[in-house]
DSSP file (Angstrom, degrees, kcal/mol; ACC not computed):
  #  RESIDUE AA STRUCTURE BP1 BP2  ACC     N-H-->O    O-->H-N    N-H-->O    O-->H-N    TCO  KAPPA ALPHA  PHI   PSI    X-CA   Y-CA   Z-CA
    1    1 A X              0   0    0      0, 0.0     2,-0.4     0, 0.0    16,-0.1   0.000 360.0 360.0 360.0 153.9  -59.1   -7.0   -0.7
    2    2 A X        +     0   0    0     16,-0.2     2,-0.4    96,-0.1    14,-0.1  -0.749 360.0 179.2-101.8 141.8  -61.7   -6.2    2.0
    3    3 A X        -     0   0    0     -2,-0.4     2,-0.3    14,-0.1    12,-0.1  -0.933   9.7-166.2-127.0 152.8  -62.5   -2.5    2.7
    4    4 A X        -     0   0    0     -2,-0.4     2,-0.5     9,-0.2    12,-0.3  -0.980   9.3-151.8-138.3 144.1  -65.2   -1.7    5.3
    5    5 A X        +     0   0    0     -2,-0.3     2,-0.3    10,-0.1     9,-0.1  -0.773  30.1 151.0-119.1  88.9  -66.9    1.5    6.0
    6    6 A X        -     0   0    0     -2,-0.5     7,-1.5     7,-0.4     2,-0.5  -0.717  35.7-133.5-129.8 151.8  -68.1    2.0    9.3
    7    7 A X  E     +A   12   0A   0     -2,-0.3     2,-0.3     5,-0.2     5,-0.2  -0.908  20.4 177.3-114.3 113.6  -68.8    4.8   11.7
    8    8 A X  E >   -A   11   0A   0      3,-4.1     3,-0.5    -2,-0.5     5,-0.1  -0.761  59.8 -56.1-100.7 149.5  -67.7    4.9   15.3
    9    9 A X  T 3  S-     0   0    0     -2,-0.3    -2,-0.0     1,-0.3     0, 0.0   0.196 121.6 -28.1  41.6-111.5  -68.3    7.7   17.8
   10   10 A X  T 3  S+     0   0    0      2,-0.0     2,-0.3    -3,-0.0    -1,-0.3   0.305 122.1  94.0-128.4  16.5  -66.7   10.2   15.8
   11   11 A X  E <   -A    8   0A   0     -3,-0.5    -3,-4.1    29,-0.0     2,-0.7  -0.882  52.3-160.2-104.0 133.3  -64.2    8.2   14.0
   12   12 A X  E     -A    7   0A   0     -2,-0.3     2,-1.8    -5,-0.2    -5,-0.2  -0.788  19.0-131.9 -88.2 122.9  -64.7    6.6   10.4
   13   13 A X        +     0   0    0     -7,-1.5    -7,-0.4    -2,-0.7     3,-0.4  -0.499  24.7 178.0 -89.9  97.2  -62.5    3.7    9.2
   14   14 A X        +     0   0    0     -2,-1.8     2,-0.3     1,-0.3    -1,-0.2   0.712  66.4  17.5 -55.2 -40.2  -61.4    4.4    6.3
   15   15 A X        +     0   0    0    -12,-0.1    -1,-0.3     2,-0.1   -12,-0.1  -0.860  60.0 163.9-165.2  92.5  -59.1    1.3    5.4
   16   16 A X        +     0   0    0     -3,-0.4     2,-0.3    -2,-0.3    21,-0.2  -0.787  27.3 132.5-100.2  72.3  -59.7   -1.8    7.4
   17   17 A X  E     -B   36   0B   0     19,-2.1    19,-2.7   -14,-0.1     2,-0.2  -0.911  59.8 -99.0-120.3 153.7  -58.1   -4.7    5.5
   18   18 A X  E     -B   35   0B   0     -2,-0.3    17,-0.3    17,-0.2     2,-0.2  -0.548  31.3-131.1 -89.7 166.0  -56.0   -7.3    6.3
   19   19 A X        -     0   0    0     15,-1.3     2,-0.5    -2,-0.2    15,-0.3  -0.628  23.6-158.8-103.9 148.1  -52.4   -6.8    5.5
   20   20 A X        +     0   0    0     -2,-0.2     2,-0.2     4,-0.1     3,-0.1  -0.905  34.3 121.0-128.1 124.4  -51.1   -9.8    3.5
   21   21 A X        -     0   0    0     -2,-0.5     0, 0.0     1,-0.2     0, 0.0  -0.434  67.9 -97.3-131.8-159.0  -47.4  -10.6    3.4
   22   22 A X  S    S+     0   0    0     -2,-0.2    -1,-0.2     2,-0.1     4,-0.1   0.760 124.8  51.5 -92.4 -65.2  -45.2  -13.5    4.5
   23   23 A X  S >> S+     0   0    0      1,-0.2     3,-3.2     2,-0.2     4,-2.3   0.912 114.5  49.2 -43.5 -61.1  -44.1  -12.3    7.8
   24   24 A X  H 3> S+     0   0    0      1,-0.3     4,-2.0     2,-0.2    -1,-0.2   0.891 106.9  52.9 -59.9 -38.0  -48.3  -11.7    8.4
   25   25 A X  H 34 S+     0   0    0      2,-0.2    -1,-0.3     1,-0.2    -2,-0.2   0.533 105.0  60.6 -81.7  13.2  -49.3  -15.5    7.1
   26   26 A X  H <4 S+     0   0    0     -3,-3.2    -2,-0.2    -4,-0.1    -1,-0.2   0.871 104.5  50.3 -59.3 -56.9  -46.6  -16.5    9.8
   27   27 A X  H >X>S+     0   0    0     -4,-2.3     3,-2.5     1,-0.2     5,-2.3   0.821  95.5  68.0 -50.9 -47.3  -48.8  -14.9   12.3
   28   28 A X  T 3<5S+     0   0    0     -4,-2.0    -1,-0.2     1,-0.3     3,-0.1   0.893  92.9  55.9 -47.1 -32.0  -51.7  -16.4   11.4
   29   29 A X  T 345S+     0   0    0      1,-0.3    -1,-0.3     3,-0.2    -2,-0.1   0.327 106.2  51.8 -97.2  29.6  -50.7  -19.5   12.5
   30   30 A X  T <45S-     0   0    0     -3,-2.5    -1,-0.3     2,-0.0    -2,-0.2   0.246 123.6-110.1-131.9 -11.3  -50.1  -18.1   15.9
   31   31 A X  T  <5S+     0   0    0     -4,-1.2    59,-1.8     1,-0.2     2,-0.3   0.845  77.7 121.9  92.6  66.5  -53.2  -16.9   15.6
   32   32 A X  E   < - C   0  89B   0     -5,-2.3     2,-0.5    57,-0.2    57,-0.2  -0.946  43.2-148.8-152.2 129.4  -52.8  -13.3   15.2
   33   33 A X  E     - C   0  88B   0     55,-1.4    55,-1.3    -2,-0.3     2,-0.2  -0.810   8.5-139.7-104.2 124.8  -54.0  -10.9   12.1
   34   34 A X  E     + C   0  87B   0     -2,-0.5   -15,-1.3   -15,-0.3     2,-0.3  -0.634  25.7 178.5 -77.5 142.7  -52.4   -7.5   10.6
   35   35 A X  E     -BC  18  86B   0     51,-1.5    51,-1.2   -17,-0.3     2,-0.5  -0.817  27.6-135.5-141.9 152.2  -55.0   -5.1    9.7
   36   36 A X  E     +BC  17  85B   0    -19,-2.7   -19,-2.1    -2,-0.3     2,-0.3  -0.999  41.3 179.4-121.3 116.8  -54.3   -1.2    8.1
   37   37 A X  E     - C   0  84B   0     47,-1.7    47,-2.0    -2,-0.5   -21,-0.2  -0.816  39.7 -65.7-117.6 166.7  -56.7    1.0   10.2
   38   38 A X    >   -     0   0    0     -2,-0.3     3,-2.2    45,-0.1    45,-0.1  -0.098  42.9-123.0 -66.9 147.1  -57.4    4.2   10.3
   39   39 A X  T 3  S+     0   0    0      1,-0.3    -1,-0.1    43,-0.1    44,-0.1   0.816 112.1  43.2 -44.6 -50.5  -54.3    6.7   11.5
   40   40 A X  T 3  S+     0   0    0     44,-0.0    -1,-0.3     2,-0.0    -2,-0.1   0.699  89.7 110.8 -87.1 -29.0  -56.6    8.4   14.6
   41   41 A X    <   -     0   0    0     -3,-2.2     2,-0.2   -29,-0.1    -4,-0.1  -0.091  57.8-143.6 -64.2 156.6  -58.3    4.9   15.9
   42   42 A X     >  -     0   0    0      1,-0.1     4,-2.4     4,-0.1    -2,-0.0  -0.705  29.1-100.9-106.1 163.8  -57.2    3.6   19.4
   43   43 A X  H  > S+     0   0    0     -2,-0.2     4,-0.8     2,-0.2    -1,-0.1   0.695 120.2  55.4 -45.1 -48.0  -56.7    0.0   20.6
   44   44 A X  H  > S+     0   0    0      1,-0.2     4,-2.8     3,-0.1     5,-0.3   0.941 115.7  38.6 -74.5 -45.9  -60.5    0.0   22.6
   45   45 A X  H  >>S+     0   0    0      2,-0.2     4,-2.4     3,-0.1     5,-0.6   0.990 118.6  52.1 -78.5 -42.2  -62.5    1.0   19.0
   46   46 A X  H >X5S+     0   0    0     -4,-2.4     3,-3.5     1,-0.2     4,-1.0   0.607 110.7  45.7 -52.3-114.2  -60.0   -1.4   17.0
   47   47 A X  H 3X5S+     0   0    0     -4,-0.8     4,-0.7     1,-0.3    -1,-0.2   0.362 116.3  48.4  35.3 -66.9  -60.7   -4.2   19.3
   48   48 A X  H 3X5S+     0   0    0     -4,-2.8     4,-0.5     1,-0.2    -1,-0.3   0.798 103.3  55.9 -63.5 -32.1  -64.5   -3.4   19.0
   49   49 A X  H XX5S+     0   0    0     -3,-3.5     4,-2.1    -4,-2.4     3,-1.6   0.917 109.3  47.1 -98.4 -40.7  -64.8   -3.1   15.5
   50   50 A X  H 3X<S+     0   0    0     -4,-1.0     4,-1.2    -5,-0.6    -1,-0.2   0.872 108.9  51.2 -59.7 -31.5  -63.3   -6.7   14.9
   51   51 A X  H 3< S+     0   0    0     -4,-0.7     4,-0.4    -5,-0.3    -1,-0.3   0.529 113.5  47.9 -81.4   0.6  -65.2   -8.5   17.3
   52   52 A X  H X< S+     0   0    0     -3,-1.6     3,-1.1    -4,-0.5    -2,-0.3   0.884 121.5  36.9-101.3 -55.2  -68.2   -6.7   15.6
   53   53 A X  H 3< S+     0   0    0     -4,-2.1    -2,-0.2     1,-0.3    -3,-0.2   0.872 127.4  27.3 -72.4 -45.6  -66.9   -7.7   12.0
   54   54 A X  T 3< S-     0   0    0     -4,-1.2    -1,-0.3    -5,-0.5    41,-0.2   0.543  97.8-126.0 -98.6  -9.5  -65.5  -11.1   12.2
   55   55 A X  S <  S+     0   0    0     -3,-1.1     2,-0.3    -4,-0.4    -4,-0.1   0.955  70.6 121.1  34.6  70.8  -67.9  -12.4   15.5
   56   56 A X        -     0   0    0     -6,-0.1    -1,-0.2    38,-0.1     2,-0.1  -0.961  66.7 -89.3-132.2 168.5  -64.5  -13.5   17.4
   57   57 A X        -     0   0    0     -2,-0.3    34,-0.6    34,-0.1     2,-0.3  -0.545  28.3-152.5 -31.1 126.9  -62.5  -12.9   20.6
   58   58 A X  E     +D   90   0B   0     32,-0.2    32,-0.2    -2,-0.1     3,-0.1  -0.925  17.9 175.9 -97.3 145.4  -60.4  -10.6   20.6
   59   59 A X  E     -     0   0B   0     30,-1.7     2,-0.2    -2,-0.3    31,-0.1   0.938  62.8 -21.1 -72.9 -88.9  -57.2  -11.0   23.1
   60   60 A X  E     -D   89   0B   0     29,-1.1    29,-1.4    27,-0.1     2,-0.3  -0.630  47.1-148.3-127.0 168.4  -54.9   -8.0   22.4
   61   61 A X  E     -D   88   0B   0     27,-0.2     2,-0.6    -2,-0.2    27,-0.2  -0.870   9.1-173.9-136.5 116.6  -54.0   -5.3   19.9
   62   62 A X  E     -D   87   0B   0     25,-1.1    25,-1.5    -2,-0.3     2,-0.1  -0.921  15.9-159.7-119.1 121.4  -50.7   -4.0   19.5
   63   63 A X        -     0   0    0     -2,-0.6     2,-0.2    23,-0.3    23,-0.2  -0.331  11.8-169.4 -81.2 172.1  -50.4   -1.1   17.1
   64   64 A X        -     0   0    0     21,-0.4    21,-3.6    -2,-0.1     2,-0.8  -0.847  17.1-137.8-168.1 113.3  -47.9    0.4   15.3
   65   65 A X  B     -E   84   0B   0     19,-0.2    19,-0.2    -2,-0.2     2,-0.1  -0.805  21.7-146.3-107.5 130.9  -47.6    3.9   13.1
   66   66 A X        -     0   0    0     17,-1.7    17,-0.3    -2,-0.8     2,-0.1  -0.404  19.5-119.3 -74.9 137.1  -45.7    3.5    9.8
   67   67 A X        -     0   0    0     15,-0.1     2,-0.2     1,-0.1    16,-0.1  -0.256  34.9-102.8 -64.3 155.7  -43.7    6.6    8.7
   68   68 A X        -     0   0    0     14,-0.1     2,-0.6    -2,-0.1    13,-0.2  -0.596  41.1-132.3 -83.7 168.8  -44.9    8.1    5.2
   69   69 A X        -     0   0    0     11,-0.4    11,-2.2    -2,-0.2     2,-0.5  -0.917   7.0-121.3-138.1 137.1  -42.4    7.0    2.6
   70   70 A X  E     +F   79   0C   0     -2,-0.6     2,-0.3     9,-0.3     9,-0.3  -0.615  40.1 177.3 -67.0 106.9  -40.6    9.5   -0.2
   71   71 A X  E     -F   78   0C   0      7,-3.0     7,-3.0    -2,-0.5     2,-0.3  -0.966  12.8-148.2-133.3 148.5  -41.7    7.8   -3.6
   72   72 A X  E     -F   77   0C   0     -2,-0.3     2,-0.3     5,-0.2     5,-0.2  -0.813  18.9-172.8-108.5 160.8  -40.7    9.5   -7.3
   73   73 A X  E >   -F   76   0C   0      3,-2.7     3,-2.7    -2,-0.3     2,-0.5  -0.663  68.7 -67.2-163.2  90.5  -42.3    9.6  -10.8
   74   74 A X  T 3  S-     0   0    0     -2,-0.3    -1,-0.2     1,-0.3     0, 0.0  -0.542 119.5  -8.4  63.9-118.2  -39.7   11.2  -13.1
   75   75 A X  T 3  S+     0   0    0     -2,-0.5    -1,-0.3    -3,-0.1     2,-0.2   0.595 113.8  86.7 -39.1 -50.7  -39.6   14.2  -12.0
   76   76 A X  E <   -F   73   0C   0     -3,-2.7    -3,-2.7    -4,-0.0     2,-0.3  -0.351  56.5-157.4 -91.7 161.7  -42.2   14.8   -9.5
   77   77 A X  E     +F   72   0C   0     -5,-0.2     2,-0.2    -2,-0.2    -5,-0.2  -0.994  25.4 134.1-136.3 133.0  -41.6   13.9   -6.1
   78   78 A X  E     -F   71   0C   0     -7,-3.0    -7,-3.0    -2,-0.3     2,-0.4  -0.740  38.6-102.2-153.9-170.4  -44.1   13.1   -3.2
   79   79 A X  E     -F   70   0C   0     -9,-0.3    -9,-0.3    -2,-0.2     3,-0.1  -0.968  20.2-119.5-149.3 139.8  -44.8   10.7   -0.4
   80   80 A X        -     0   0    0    -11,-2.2   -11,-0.4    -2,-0.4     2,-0.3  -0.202  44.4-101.5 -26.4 126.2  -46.9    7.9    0.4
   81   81 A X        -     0   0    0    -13,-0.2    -1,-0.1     1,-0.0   -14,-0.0  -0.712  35.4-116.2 -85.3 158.5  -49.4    8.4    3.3
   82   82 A X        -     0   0    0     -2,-0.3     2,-0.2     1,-0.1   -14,-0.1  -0.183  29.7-148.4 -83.9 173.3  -48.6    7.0    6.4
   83   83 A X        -     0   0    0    -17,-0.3   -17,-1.7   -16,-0.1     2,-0.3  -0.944  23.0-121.9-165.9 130.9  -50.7    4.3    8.1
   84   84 A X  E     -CE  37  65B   0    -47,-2.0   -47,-1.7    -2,-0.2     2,-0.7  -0.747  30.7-154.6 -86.1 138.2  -51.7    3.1   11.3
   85   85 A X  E     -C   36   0B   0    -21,-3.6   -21,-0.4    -2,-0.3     2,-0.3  -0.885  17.7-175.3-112.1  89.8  -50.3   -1.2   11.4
   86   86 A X  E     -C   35   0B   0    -51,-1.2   -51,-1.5    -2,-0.7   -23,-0.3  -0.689   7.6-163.3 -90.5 151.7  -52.7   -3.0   14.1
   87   87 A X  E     -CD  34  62B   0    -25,-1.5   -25,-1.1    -2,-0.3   -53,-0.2  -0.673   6.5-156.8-136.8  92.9  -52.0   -6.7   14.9
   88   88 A X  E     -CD  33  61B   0    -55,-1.3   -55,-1.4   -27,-0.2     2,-0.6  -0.158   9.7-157.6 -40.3 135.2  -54.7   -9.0   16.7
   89   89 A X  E     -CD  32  60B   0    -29,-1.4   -30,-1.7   -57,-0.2   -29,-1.1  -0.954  18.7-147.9-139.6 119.3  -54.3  -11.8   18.5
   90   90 A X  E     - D   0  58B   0    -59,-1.8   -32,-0.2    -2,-0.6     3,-0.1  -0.310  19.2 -98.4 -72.1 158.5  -57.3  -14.0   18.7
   91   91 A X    >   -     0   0    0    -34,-0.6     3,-1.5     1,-0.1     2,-0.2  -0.231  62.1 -82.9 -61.9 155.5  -58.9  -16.6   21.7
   92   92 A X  T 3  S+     0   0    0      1,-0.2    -1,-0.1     3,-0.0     3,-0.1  -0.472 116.7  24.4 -60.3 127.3  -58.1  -20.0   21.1
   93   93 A X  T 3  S+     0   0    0      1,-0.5     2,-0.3    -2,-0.2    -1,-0.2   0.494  92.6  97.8 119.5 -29.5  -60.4  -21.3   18.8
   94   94 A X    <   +     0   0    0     -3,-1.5    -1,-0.5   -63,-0.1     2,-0.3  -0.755  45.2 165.0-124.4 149.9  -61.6  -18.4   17.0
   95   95 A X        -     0   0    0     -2,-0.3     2,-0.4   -41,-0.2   -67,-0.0  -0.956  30.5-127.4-173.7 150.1  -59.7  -17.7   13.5
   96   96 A X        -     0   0    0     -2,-0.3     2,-1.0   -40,-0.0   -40,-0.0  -0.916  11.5-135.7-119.4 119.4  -60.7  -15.6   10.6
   97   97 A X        +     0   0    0     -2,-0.4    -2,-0.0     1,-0.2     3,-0.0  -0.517  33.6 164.2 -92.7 105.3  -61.0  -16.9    7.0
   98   98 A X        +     0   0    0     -2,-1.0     2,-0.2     1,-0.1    -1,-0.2  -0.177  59.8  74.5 -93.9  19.7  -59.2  -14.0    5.1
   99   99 A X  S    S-     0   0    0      2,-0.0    -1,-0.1     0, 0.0    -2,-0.0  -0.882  72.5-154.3-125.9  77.3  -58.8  -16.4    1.8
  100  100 A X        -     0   0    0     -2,-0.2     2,-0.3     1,-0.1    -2,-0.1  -0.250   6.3-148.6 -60.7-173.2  -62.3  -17.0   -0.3
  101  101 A X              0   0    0      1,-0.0    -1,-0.1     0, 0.0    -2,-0.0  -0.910 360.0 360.0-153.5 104.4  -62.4  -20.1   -2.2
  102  102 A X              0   0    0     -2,-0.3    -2,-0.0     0, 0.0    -1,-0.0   0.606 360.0 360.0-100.7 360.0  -64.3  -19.7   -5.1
């Protein structure tokens, strides 16, 4: 997985990777990528911070914040923290290789 550690304004991004699923390698071929950013970033610094990482286009963002989820271990009980979902949609043309090949 790719982590990046960057500092905007006065926000850090903590956990910028892409999110890898089925439903998300659909998207890809529509030529749009799921990312987990940090809970506080907005749409303009998301936005930026891809076209600074990846040198592409970006289009749109539509976010989405994930509820925290209730998980057990024996006994104890706790919850997951929640996570903000972004999904890009690149210019035509422009594509980000999220698969090395070694």
């Amino acid at each position: 997985m790719y982590c990046y550690y960057r500092k905007i304004d006065s926000y850090t991004i903590y956990s910028e990777y892409p999110i890898i699923t089925d439903k998300t390698t659909q998207l890809i071929e529509e030529n749009q990528y799921s990312f987990s950013v940090d809970y506080q970033l907005s749409k303009d610094l998301i936005k930026k911070e891809i076209e600074d990482l990846f040198n592409v286009k970006v289009i749109a963002v539509n976010t989405c914040k994930l509820p925290k989820k209730k998980k057990r271990m024996g006994k104890f009980a706790g919850y997951r923290s929640n996570y903000k979902k972004a999904i890009v949609t690149l210019a035509e043309g422009d594509s980000i290789n999220l698969f090395l090949n070694n």
